[in-house]
N, C-alpha and C positions, 0 to 999 in steps of 0.2 A: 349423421354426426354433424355434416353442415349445419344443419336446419336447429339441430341442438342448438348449439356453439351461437348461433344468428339469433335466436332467439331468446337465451340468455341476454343477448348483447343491447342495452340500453344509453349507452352511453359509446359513440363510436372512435373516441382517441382511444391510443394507443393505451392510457390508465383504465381507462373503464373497460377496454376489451380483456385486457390482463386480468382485473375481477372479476369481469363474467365468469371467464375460465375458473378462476381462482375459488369462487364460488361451487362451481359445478364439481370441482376434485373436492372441495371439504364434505361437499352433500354425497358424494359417492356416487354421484352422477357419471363421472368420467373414472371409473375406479383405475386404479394404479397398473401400469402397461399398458392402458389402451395408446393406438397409434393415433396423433389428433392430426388432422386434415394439412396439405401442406400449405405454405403462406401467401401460396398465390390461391389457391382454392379460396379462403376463408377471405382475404382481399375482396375476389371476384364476388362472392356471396354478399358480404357487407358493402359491396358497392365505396371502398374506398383504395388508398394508397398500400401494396405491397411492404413499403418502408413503415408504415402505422403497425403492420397485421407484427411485421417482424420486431417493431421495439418493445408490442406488448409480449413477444415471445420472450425476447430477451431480459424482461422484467420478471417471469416465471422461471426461467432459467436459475437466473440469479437466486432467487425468494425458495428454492428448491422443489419448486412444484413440477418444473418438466425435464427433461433430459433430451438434448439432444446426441445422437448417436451415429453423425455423417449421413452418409447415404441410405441410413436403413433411416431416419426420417425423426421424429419427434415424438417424444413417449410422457404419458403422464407417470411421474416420478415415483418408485418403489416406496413405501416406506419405512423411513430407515429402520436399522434394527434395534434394539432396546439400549441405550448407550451403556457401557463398561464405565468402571471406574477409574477418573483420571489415572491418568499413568503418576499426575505430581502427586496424587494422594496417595500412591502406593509408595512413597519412598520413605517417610517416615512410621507406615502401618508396623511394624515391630514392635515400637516404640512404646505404644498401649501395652501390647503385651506383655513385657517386661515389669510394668509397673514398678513395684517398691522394690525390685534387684534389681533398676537401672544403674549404672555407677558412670557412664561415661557416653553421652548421646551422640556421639557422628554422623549422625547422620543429614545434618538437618543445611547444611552449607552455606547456613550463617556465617559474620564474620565475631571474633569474637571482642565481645561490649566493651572488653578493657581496656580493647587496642583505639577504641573509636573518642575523639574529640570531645570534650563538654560542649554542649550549646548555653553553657551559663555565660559565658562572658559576652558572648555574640549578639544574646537574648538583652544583654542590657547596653551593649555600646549601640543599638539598633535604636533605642529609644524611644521614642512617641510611636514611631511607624503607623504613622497615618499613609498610608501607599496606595491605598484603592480611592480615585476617586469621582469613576465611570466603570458602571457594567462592560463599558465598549473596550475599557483602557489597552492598552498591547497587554498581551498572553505570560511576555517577558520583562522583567525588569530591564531597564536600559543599562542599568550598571553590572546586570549580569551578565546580560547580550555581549556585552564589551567583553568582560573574564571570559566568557564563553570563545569567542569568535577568536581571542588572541591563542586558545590551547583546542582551536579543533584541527581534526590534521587535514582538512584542506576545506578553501574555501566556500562555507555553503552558500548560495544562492540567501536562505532564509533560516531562522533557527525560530524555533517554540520549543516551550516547557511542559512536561504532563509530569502522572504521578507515580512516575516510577519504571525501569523500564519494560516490565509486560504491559502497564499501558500503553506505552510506547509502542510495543510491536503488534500488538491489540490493534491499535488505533491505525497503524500507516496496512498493517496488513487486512486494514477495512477497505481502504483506499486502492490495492495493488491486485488484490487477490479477490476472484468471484469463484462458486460455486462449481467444481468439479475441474478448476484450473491444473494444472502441474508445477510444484516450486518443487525445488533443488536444498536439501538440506544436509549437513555435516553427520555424519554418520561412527558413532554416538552424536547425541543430540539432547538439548536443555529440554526436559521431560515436557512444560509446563506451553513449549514452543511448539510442541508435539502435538498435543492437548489443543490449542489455540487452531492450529493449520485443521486438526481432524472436526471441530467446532463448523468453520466456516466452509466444512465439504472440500476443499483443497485436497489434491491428490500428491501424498508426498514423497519424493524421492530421494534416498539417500546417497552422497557420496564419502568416499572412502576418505579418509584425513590421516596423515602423520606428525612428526613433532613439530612441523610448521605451517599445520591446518590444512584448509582444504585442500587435498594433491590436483595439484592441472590437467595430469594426465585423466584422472578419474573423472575429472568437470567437463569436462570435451567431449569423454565415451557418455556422459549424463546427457549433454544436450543435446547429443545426434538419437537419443532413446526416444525423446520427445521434444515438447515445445514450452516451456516452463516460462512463467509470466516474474517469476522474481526466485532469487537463491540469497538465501540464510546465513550469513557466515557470525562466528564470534572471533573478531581480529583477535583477542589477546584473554589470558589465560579461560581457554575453553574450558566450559564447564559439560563432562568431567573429565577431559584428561590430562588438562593444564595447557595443552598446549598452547603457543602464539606463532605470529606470523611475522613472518620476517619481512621486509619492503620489496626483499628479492621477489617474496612468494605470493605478495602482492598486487606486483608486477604482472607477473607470470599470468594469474589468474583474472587478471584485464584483461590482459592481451587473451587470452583464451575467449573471454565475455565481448571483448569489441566486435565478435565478429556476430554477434546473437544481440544485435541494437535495442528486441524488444523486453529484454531481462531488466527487471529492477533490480540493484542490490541492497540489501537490507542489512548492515553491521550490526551486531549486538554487542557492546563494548559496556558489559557488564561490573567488569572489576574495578574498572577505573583506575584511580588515583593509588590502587594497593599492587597492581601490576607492577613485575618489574621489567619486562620489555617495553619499548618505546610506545606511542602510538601509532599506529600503522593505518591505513585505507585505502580501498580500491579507490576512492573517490578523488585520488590525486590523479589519476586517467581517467576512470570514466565521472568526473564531477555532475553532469547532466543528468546520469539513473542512478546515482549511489544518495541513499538516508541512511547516515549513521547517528546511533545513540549510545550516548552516553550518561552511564547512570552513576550517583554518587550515596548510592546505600550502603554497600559494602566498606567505603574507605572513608563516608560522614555520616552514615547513622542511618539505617532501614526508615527506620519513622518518618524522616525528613519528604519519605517520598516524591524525591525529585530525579528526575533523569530529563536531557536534551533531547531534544530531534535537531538536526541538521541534516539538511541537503537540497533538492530541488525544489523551486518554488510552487510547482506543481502541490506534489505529495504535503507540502509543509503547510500551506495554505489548507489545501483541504482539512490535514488535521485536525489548526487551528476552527477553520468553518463550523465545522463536526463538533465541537466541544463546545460550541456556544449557545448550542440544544441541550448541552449536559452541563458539566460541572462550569462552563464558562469560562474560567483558568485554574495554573494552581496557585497556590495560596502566596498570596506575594509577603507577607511575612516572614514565611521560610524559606523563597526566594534571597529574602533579603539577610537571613542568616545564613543561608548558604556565600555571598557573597563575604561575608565577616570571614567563615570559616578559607575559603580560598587565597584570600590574601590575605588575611593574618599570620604575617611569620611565625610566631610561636603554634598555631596548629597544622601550618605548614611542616614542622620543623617532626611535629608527631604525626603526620601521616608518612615522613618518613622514615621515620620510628618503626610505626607499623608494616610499614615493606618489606623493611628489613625483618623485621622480626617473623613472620610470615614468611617470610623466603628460610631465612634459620627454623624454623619448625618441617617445613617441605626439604631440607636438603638431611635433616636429623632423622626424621622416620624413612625417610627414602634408603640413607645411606643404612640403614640397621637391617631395612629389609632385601636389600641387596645384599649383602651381606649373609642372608636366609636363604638365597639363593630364590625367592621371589620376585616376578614382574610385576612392577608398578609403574606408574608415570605421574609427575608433578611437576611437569619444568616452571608453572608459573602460578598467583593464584594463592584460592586458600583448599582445592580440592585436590585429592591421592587413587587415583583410579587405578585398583589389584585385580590382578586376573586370580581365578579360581577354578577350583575341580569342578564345582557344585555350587551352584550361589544361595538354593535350601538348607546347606549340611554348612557352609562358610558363617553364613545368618546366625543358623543356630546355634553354633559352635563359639560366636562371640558372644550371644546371646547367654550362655553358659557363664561368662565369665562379665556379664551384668552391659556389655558394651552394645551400643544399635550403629548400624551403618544402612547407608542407602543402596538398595537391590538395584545392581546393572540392567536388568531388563527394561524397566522405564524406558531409559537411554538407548536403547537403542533401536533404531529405523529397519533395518534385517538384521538378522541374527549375524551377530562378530564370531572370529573363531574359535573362542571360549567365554565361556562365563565373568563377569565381573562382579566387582561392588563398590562403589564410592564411600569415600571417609574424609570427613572434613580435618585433612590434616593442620590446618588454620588453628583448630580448638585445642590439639595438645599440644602443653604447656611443658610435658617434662615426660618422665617414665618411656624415651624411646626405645632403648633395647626390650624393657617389660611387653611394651605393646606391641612392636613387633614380635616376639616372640609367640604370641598369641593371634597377631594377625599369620603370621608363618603356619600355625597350626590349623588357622582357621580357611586360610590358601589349598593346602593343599599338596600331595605330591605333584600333581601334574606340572603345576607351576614351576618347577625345578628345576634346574639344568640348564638355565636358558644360558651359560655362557657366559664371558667376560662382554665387556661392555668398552663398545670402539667409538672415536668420532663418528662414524659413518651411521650405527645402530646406537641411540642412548638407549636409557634405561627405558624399556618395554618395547621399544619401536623396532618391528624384525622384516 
């Protein structure tokens, strides 16, 4: 196996040795499980530095070719198994099906178009917008930097722009996260975040959440399981249970992280501007590991694909680095109507229009299904997440009556204690006793009984 390994080897840093190897697994040369020699052997053999042998290891690690496994030693890497179907593209699969008896799609946890700003006025007080005028120019507008940095909830280090924010978490969880890591995620969890972590080989673990996100006590029994390199949270209306977080819970869940210095925190502050709890972040304590973004699809207009990064100048920098191989930035044109749209008091005045309105659609369907004797939860947000008997017979049962909803299983990291389904309650507009009545039918008996509803237990949280 030495003599293999040495003889492949033509080029003796630590890149060429990582090829050699890299070579010999695609040839079948070293087929998958073989145990490869330890990093002082293959050192000793090639006549150079331990520190070389191990960074071209750690470059195979990374790139999924090897696995190490502690003490029992270094293995040439299984190949994986045939990949499944995103979990985000099973949430609208209904949807086909239904075809010409669709009557009402909830599934899809859009915000809806009506409620969202024109970009006509923006588009023309922006004018010439000549704004690009070096490949090299900063990432960010400078006048957005400024809006930016006056509404972020705590002081970032550095702020960049990308296209939205799964680019966003794409992009920084390029930076945080390698190859068979441990991250820490909310349990339901955003399908697509799911999807992203299972992508880059990351090992996911879920923790447990109530109506004010991640619970502390749960994140504490999570980090004594393992050694997790960054945890996932969505400060405010979690998608899907709605929930947010409160500064208390914020707090809390620092103080739990400061004692675990090597955890990145990663915000997803999806809803923005349509949210109606405040902004929240760990990064008001731990400012040094916390990237939070913030994205403005939801509450200015999905197309606009624009969401922030803030946080450390580490991660921020990188990102920026990283994208000047790719798209280079994002489009400062729409930068710059984002800027219109932010301080423009008259679309100021309609985003909070739309919160409101948004909140009155989530407290209408809520209250009708409680009412049913149905658990649901939407404290914040444009998403209604209902428990069910059966989330196949719940499906089909709306699907009867021409309606699509997004299937719980996605969402969720291990199995919850019953079955769910998301519904964009954001998109209805009226008919709440009618739909409820039909989401009640399509729930279930099991859901039933759950009881009056106390300060201490809202609505679904037991």
């Amino acid at each position: 196996m030495l003599a293999l390994i040495a003889g492949a080897v033509d080029d003796r840093s630590a890149r060429g040795i990582a090829a050699a190897v890299s070579r010999l697994v695609t040839a079948g040369t070293l087929p998958a499980g073989t145990r490869l020699p330890t990093v002082r052997d293959v050192a000793r053999e090639l006549g150079i530095s331990p520190t070389t042998v191990s960074e071209a290891w750690r470059s195979l690690a990374r790139a999924g070719a090897i696995q190490t496994r502690g003490r029992s030693g270094t293995f040439v890497a299984t190949p994986s198994l045939p990949r499944q179907r995103l979990r985000y593209a099973q949430l609208g699969g209904r949807v086909g099906e239904l075809g010409a008896g669709l009557v009402h799609d909830y599934s899809t946890g859009v915000p809806d178009y009506d409620l969202l700003p024109s970009l006509t006025s923006a588009l023309r007080r922006i004018g010439d917008a000549r704004l690009t005028t070096s490949y090299l120019d900063g990432a960010v507008l400078p006048s957005l930097e400024s809006v930016l940095r006056a509404r972020w909830p705590f002081p970032p280090d550095q702020l960049t722009v990308v296209d939205g924010a799964m680019d966003a978490l794409d992009r920084i969880t390029g930076c945080v996260v390698r190859f068979g890591d441990h991250v820490l995620v909310e349990n339901p969890a955003f399908p697509p975040m799911l999807d992203l972590l299972e992508a880059v080989g990351a090992t996911v673990v879920g923790v447990a959440i109530d109506e004010h996100g991640m619970r502390p006590d749960a994140l504490s029994a999570a980090l004594t399981t393992c050694e997790p390199v960054a945890v996932y949270l969505q400060p405010r209306a979690h998608n899907p249970t709605g929930a947010s977080m409160t500064q208390a819970r914020a707090d809390k869940l620092a103080r739990v992280l400061a004692r675990h210095p090597a955890v990145t925190v990663i915000e997803d502050d999806h809803a923005g501007d349509i949210a109606t709890a405040a902004p929240v972040s760990l990064g008001r304590r731990l400012p040094d590991r916390t990237v939070h973004v913030l994205s403005f699809s939801k509450s200015h207009g999905p197309d606009l694909r624009l969401a922030a990064i803030g946080g450390p100048a580490d991660v921020v920098t990188a990102v920026t680095d990283r994208r000047l191989l790719g798209p280079g930035w994002s489009s400062r044109l729409l930068q710059a109507v984002l800027v219109e749209l932010l301080t423009d008091p008259s679309t100021v005045d309609q985003i909070t229009h739309a919160r409101d309105e948004y909140a009155r659609r989530r407290t209408l369907l809520l209250d009708a299904l409680d009412a049913r004797g149905v658990t649901a939860t939407a404290g914040d947000g444009i998403n209604l997440w209902m428990a069910v008997a059966n989330q196949q017979v719940a499906m089909l049962t709306l699907a009867a009556h021409g309606i699509a909803v997004a299937p719980g299983a996605p969402f969720e990291v291990s199995h919850l204690d019953s079955d769910h389904v998301r519904i964009t309650a954001g998109l209805v507009r009226d008919g709440f006793d009618d739909l409820a009545d039909i989401l009640a039918e399509a729930a279930g008996a099991a859901t039933r009984g759950s009881g009056p509803r106390t300060a201490n237990h809202p609505r679904g949280w037991r």
